[in-house]
Phi, psi and omega in degrees: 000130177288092214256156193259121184275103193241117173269128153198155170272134203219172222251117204272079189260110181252185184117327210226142181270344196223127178240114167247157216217088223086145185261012180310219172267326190284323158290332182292319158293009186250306179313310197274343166292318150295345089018276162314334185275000179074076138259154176252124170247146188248110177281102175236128208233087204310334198272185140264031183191162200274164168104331180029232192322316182276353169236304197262358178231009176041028138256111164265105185200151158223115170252168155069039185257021169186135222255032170086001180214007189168118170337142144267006192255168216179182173046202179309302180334300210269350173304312163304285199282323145345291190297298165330262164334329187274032187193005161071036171231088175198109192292116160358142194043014160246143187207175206293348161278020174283316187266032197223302161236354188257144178293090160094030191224167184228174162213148186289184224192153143264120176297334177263358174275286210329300200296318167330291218272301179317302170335307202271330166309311188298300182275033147274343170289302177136075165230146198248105182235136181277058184271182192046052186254145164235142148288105178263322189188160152229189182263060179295142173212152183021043213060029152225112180323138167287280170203196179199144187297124200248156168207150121199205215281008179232006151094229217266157207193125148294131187217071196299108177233122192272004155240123166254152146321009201302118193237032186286357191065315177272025184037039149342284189282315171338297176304313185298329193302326193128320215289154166314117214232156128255138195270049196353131181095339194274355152273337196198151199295353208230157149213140183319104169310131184257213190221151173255133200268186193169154207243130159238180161237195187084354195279150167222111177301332161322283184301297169356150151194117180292347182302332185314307225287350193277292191318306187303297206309337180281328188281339169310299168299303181318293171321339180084030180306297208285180192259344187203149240269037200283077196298333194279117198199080175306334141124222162236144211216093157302126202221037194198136149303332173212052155215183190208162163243146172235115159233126187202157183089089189277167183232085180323102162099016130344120180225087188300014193237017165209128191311315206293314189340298189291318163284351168290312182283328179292339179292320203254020163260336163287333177309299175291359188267309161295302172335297183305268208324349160261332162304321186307308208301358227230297201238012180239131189292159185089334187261358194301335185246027192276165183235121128006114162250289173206182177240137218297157133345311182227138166312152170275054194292121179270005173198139175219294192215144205199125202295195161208107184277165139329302168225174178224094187318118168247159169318352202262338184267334158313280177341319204267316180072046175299128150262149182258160156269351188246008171324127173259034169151135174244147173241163141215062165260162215269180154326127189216109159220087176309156160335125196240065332001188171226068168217145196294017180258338176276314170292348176262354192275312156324288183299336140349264163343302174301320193271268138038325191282161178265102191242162201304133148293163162305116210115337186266142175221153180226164191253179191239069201294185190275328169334339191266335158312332212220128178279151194308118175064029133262176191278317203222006200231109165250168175220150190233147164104231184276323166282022162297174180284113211172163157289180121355280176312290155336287202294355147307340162259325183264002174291345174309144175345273177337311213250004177245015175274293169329307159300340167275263247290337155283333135346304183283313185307330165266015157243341165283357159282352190254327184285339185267326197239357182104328191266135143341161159280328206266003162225031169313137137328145209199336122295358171271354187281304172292334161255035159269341195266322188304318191271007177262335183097029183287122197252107225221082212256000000 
């Protein structure tokens, strides 16, 4: 490949204690925690609006925030969904026993209360967000970021920082820094597809009954409806009084880490997003009048890149329903490795699995230790979110909303301990960590 030298001097920026690098859930939960604790923090978020997967990617949803006998969730999480529900952007027929007592269930969210109630987290802390901001590169010297490179309409930026952040899902920066990644495809022949998710209306809930959609999708298929053989079809998710998120349509051989790849998928997830909205309307009762409103912003990607930590949550400590003594958050939602093909070798591999899984009885719960945060030897550099350090499997359960909010707030919390005391990321205290997430109000037992 034929490479270019590019030199220019660009505009040098101090000032800031903390630089994180995405507005998803793990940033949004690393800012406003480090923040409130009086660090000055630079929020930089590539979309316009905050929430990354639960807003610009429209899945409005949070599952798996109690494990049927008790919340596993704390902190801003639980600040958030509260803060939600009192002000009525929690879809209709969920109340505080989703997050409290009921077993194995999730609930829908209005996306734009979501972008709202962060907005506003954001400026009461004082955290300073940058949005249609990018990571482009950083400075590294001996596993510690210097600083990072910036790009956005007022062009190019030096951002001098003694701590950072990665909440990009795709390990963005993490990758530029040098540190070590696993690679979506580098374990397994294959990599898990995602979806572009699409907000409908039109539903008439009298009617609905979401137990219906496995059947339509078989007589759908059985008609030759659809353009590609796909049984696996999580379906609609009220997340409204008269709207829904759908997610459906996987986009097979998907590579979020390659553009065309990436740009290719975003064509054939609007395509497929009317293929369903004409299936529902065809074969599911309730749905004859449903409508398209639009479709996200951002992919649902469910693997690209994953850091190689301190440590590494694996299936085998899912299974064991493993506690840490340095655990930053406990969880329990179960294992999701969706269909990597639309074949019948693959959907018997899929149900198998399903029927097969060890999935939490009431009460269970497994932890999340802080090692999984911090790529292997650095000093100052953490990641919140989908790109922790996990396995495959694991990270299918902890990539979810909840449990990557969660992992920002112990992020943030452990770089204003490192900006206060001094200490490495890769040799925090690592009880002084947990118990500052415990006075946050982290539920951590």
């Amino acid at each position: 490949m034929d490479t270019y030298h590019f030199t220019r001097d660009i505009r040098h920026e101090t000032g800031y204690d903390l630089v994180i690098a995405g507005g998803g859930p793990g940033g949004c939960g690393a800012a406003i925690s480090a923040a409130r604790q009086g660090a000055r923090v630079l929020l930089v978020e590539a979309s316009g609006c905050l929430g990354g997967m639960g807003s610009s990617g429209l899945v409005a949803a949070w599952s798996h925030m109690s494990n049927g006998k008790h919340s596993v969730i704390g902190g801003l999480m639980l600040e958030l969904v509260e803060t939600m529900y009192d002000r009525g952007f929690i879809a209709p027929t969920y109340d505080e026993r989703f997050w409290t007592t009921i077993h194995n269930r999730g609930l829908g969210f209005n996306a734009e209360g979501y972008k709202l109630l962060l907005d506003e987290l954001c400026r009461a802390s004082g955290v300073e967000v940058r949005f249609f901001t990018r990571v482009l590169d950083a400075e590294v010297t001996d596993h510690t970021v210097n600083g990072i490179i910036l790009h956005n309409v007022e062009g190019f930026s030096f951002v001098e920082t003694p701590t950072v952040i990665d909440a990009t899902g795709d390990a963005i920066l993490t990758h530029a820094c040098g540190a070590a990644i696993r690679r979506a495809g580098q374990d397994t022949p294959n990599i898990m597809p995602p979806t572009l998710c699409s907000l409908q209306t039109g539903i008439d809930y009298k009617v609905f009954n979401r137990g219906l959609q496995q059947e339509a999708v078989d007589r759908a298929l059985a008609d030759g409806f659809f353009s590609q053989p796909d049984r696996h079809v999580p379906g609609l998710f009220r997340s409204g009084e008269h709207f829904a998120t759908l997610n459906a349509g996987h986009l097979f051989d998907a590579d979020a880490l390659d553009t065309a790849s990436l740009s290719e998928a975003m064509c054939q997830g609007r395509r497929l997003a009317w293929e369903y909205n004409e299936f529902f309307r065809k074969y599911v009762p309730g749905c004859e009048r449903m409508e398209l409103v639009t479709t996200a912003a951002l992919l649902g990607v469910r693997e690209s890149r994953r850091i190689v930590g301190e440590a590494e949550l694996t299936a085998d400590d899912y299974r064991a329903r493993r506690t840490f003594p340095d655990q930053i958050a406990i969880y329990c939602k179960q294992t999701d490795i969706h269909v990597y093909a639309p074949t019948p070798e693959e959907y018997a591999r899929y149900h198998k699995e399903f029927e097969e899984a060890d999935l939490l009885q009431p009460g269970e719960y497994y932890g999340l230790p802080y090692g999984i945060l911090v790529p292997k030897d650095w000093k100052n550099l953490w990641v919140a979110g989908r790109c922790c350090s996990s396995d495959l499997k694991v990270n299918g359960a902890i990539r979810d909303q909840p449990a990557c909010i969660m992992m920002g707030q112990a992020a943030g919390t452990a770089a204003v301990q490192a900006l206060r005391t001094g200490q490495q990321a890769n040799t925090l205290n690592t009880q002084t960590l947990v118990k500052s997430l415990r006075d946050q109000g982290a539920n951590l037992p």
